[in-house]
FINUMAR-28990 format. One record per residue (C-alpha): residue number from 1; x, y, z; residue in three letters. Coordinates in Angstrom, 3 decimals. Each point is the difference from the previous one (the first is absolute). Layout:
REM FINUMAR-28990
REC  seq        xx        yy        zz  type
REC  NUM         X         Y         Z   ALA
...
This chain:
REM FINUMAR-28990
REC  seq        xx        yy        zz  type
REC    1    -0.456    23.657    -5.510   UNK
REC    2    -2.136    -2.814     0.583   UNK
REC    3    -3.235     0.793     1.763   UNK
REC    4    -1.651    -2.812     2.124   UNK
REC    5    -3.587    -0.342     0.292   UNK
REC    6    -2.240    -2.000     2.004   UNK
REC    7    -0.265    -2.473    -2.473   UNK
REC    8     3.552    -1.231     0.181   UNK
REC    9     1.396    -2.596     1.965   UNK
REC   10     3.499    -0.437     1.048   UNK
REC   11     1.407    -3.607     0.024   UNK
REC   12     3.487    -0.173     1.915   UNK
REC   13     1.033    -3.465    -0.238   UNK
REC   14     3.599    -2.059     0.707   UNK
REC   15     0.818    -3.907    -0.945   UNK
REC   16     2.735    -1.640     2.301   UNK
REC   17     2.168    -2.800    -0.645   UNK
REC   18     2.174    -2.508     1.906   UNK
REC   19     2.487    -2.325    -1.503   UNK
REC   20     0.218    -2.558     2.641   UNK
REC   21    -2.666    -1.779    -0.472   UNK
REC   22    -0.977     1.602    -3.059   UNK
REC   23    -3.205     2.197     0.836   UNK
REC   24    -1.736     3.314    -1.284   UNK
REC   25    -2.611     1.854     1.603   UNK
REC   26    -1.998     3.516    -0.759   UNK
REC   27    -1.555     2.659     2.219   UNK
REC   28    -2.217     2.561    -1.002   UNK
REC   29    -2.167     2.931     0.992   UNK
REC   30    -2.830     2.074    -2.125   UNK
REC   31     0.022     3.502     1.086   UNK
REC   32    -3.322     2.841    -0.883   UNK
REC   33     1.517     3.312    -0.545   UNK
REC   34    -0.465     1.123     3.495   UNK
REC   35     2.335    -2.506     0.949   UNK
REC   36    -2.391    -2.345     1.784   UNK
REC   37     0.383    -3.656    -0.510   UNK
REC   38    -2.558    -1.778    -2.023   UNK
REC   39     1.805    -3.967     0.501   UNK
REC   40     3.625    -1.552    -0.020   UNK
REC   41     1.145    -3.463     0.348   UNK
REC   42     3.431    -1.901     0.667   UNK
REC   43    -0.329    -3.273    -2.695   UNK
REC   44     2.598    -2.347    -0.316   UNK
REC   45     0.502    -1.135    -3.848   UNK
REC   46     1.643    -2.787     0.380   UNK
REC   47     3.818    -1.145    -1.456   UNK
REC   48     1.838     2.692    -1.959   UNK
REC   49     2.785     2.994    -0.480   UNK
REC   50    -0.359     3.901     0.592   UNK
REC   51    -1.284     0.460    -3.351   UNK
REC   52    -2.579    -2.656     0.536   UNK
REC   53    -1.267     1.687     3.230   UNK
REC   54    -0.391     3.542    -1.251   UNK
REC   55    -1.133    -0.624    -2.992   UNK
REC   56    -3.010    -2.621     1.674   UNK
REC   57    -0.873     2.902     2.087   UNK
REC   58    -0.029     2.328    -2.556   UNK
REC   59    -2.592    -2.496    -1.855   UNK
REC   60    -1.956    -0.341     3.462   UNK
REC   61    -0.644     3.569     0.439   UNK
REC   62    -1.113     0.687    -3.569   UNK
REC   63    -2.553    -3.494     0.395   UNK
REC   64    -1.536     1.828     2.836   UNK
REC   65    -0.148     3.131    -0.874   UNK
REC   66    -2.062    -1.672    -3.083   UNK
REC   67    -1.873    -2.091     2.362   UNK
REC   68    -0.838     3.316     2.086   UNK
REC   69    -0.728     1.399    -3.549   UNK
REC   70     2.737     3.065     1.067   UNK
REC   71     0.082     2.444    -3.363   UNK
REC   72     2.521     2.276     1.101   UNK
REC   73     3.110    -2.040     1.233   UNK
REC   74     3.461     1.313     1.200   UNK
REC   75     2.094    -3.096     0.739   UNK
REC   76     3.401     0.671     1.745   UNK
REC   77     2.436    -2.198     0.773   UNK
REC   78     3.814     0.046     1.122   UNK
REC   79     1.169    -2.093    -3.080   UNK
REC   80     1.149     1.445    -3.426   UNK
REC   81     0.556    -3.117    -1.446   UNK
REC   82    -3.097    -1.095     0.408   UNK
REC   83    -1.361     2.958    -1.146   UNK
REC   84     1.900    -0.256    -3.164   UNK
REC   85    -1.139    -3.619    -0.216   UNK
REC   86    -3.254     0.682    -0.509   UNK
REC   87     0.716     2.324    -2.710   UNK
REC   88     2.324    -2.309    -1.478   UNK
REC   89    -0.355    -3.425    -0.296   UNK
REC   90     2.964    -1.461    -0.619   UNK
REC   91     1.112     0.118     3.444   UNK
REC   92    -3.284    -2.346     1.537   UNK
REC   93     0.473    -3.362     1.466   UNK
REC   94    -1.543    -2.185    -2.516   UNK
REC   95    -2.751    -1.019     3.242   UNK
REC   96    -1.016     3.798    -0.079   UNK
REC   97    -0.420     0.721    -3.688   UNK
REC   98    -3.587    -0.855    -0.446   UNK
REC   99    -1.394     1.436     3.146   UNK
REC  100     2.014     3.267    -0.865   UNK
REC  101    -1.711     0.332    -3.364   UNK
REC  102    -3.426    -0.567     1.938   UNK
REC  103     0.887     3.037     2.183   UNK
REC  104     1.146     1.953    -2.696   UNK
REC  105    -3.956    -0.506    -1.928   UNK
REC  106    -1.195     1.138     3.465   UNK
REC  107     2.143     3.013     0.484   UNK
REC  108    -0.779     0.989    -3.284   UNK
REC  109    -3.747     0.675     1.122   UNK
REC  110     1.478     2.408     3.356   UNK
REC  111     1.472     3.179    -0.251   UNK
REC  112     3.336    -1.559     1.724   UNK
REC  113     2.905     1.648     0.947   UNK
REC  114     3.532    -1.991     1.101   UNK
REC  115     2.561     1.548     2.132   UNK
REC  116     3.078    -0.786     1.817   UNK
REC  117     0.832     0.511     3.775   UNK
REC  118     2.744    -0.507     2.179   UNK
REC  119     0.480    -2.919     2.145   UNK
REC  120     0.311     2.492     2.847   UNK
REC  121    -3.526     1.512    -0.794   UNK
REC  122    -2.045    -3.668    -0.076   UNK
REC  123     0.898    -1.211     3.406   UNK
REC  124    -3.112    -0.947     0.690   UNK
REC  125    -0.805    -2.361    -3.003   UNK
REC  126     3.514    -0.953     0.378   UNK
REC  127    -0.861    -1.573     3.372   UNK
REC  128    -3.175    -1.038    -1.394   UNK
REC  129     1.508    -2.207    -2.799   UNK
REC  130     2.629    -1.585     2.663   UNK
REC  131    -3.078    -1.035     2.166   UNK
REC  132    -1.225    -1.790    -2.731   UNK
REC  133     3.343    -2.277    -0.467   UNK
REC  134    -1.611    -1.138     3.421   UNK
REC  135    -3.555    -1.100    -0.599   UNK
REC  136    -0.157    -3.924    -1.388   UNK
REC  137    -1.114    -0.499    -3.697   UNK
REC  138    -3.577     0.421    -0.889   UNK
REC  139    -1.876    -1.656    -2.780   UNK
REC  140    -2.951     2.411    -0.862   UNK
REC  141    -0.632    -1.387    -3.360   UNK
């Protein structure tokens, strides 16, 4: 059994997509191990699928968590595929592939765990990744 210290954060994070216009957003929330929230946000990414959008957030959260400089990571997230994309490559939108190797150099520096939960159990990044299909289309470059 896993034992969680007070180094580790806990990322939960969702991507959300619409086909009609064509748009992809992420939400995300860093967690201490008490449970108390140390930041979220609701981003929208811009055009793109399911895949896309979960695997952007996915990317999002680990950039932060470097940014933060975060050692001990648990990242969950509601998508196996995604999950499995980032162990695999082969299943990457072309757009994604360099950014994803990026985030793979940085996760190599964390202790970093991945784990799966159920749509039912993420309602709350759920609604935070729909909010951000709603906020207009920032350039922070």
């Amino acid at each position: 059994m896993l034992k969680i210290s007070t180094a580790w954060i806990k990322i939960n994070n969702d991507g959300a997509s619409v086909k009609n216009p064509n748009r992809a957003s992420a939400g995300c929330i860093f967690r201490n191990h008490e449970g108390i929230c140390l930041g979220c946000f609701a981003r929208f990414l811009g055009e793109g699928n399911a895949l896309f959008a979960e695997l952007s957030t996915i990317m999002v959260a680990i950039e932060i968590a470097d940014s933060k400089n975060y050692l001990n990571v648990w990242l969950e997230c509601d998508s196996q595929v995604a999950i499995q994309a980032f162990i695999s490559h082969l299943i990457v939108p072309w757009s994604l592939r360099n950014r994803r190797w990026n985030c793979k150099s940085i996760v190599q520096k964390m202790n970093f765990l991945v784990s799966q939960i159920f749509r039912e159990g993420n309602v709350c990044i759920d609604s935070m990744a729909n909010i951000g299909l709603s906020l207009p289309s920032l350039d922070l470059s």
